[in-house]
N, C-alpha and C positions, 0 to 999 in steps of 0.2 A: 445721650446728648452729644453732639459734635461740637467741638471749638469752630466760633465762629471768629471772622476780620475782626471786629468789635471786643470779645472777648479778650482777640491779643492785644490790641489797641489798651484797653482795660488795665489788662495783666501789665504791661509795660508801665504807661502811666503809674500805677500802685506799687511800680521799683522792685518787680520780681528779676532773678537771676534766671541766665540762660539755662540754667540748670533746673530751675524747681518751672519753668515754662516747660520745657523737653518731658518732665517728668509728668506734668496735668495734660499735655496733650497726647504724651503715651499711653495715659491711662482712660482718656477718650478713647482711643483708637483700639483700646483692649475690651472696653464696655462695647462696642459696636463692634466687633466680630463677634463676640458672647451673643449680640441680638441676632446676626445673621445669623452664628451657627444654630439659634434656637429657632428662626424660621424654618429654614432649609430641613431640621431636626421635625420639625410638624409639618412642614409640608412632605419628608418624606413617609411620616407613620399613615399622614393624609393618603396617598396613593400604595399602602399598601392597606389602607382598610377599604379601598375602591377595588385591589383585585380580590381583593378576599370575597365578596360577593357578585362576583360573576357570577352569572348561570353557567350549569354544569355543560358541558358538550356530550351533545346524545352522542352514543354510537352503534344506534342503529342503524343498518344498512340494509335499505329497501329488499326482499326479494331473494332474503339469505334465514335459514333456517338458524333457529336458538338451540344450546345444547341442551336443552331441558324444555320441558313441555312450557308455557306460558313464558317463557324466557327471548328475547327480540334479539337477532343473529348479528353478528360483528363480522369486520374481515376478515379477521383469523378463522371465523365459521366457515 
């Protein structure tokens, strides 16, 4: 939850010190990088469970002999 205009509005009105203000909107401001860093935290594990199943990459090479019988040839062949 962010501090909103009205909140301070609020906080003032109800005779808080600049100090215990400073202190609840720090502690906003700590609660919401905690949210970001737990997006950005699943949206990275997100894109690493997106390369984890790629399809493999052939590397068969049309037109080139396997080093074993039934075996489909590479460049290095």
């Amino acid at each position: 939850m962010s501090i909103t205009p009205e909140m301070i509005d609020a906080m003032v009105a109800a005779g808080l010190t600049r100090e215990q203000m400073a202190a609840l909107m720090k502690a906003s401001l700590i609660q919401a990088e905690a949210a970001q860093a737990e997006k950005r935290a699943k949206a990275a594990a997100k894109k690493r469970r997106q390369r984890g199943v790629m399809p493999a990459l052939s590397l068969h090479v049309p037109g080139t002999l396997g080093d074993t019988g039934g075996q489909t040839g590479t460049e290095g062949d």
